[in-house]
C-alpha positions in Angstrom: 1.2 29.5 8.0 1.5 27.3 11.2 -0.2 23.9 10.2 0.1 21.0 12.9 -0.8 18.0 11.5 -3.2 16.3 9.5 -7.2 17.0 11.4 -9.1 14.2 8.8 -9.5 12.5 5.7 -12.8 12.2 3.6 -14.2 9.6 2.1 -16.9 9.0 0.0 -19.0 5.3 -0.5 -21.0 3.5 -2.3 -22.6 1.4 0.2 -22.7 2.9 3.7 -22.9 -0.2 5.7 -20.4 -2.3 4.0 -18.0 0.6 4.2 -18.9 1.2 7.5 -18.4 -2.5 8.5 -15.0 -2.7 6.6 -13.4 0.5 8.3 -14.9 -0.4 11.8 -15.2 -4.5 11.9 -11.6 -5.4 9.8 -9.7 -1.8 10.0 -11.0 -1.5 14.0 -11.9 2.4 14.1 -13.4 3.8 16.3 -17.0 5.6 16.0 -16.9 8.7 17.6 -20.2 10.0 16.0 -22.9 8.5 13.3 -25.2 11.3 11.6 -27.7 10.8 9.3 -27.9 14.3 7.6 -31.8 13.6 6.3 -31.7 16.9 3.9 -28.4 15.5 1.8 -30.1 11.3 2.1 -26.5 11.1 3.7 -24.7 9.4 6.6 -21.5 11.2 7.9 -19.5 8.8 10.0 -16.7 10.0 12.3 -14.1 7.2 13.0 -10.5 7.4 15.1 -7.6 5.6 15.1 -6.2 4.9 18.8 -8.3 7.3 20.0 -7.4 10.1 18.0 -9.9 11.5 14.6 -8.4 10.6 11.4 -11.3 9.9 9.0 -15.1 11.1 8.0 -17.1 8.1 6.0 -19.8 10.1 3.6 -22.8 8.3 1.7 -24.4 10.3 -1.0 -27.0 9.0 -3.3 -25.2 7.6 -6.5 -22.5 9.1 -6.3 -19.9 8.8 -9.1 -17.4 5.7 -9.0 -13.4 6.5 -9.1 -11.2 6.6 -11.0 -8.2 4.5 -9.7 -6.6 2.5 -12.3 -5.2 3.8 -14.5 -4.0 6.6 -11.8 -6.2 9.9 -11.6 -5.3 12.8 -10.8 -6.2 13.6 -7.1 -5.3 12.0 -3.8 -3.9 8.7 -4.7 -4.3 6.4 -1.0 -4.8 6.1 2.2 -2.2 4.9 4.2 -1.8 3.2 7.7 1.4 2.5 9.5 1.8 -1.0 11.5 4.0 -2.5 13.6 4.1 -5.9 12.3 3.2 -5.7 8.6 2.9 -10.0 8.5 -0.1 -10.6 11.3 -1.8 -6.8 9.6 -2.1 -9.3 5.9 -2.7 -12.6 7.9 -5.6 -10.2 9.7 -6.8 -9.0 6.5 -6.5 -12.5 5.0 -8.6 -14.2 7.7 -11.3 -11.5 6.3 -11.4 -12.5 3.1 -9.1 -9.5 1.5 -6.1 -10.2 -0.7 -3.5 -7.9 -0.3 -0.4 -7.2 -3.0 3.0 -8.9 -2.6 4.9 -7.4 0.2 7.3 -4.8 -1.4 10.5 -2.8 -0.1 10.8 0.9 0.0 13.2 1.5 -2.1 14.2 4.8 -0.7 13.2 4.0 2.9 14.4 0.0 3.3 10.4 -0.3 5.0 8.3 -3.0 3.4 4.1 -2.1 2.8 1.4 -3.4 0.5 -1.6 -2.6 -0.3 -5.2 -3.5 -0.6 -8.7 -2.0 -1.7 -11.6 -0.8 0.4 -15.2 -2.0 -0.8 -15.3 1.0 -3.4 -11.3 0.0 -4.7 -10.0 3.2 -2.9 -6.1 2.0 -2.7 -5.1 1.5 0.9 -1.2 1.0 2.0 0.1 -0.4 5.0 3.1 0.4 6.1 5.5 -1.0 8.6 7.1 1.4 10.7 9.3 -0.6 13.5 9.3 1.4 17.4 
């Protein structure tokens, strides 16, 4: 097997254009391509990160809310690497969204917190000094 990285994530939500507006308008992706897939009632939204496709945004009608606390079994977050992890919370503070304490990796010495997207889908933010 020869895998080379990671092509995309998926993600199911609620409410299409408050999703849309969080990942695009606070997170600042990219669109690369909005379809509306009229035979599913479904929007399929391809976003990047610096140019380069990380993540599909799906709407389905009514589809099933998640499980997130207590943890469920499955993929447990989505996680972003920053630079500066203080202006990435004052960002995300100037918009209205709380974020958790600022914690140390205990393995690792990096610090990261996290928040919730509009459908509580934990996300992590993780500094990485270059």
């Amino acid at each position: 097997m020869n895998l080379e990285g990671v092509h995309h994530i998926a993600i199911i939500c609620s409410d299409y254009e408050r999703s849309k507006k969080f990942y695009t308008e606070i997170l600042g992706l990219e669109v690369i391509r909005e379809v509306y897939r009229e035979e599913r009632a479904s929007y399929k939204l391809d976003l990047a990160l610096n140019g380069i496709y990380i993540l599909e945004l799906f709407s389905f009608p009514a589809p099933p809310r998640r499980t997130s606390r207590p943890e469920a079994t499955g993929l447990r977050h989505l996680a972003f690497s920053t630079s500066d992890l203080d202006a990435c919370v004052d960002e995300l503070t100037k918009h209205q969204i709380e974020s958790e304490p600022i914690r140390v990796d205990e393995f690792t010495g990096k610090r990261f917190t996290f928040i919730a997207d509009p459908d509580d889908l934990p996300i992590e933010f993780y500094e990485i000094k270059y």
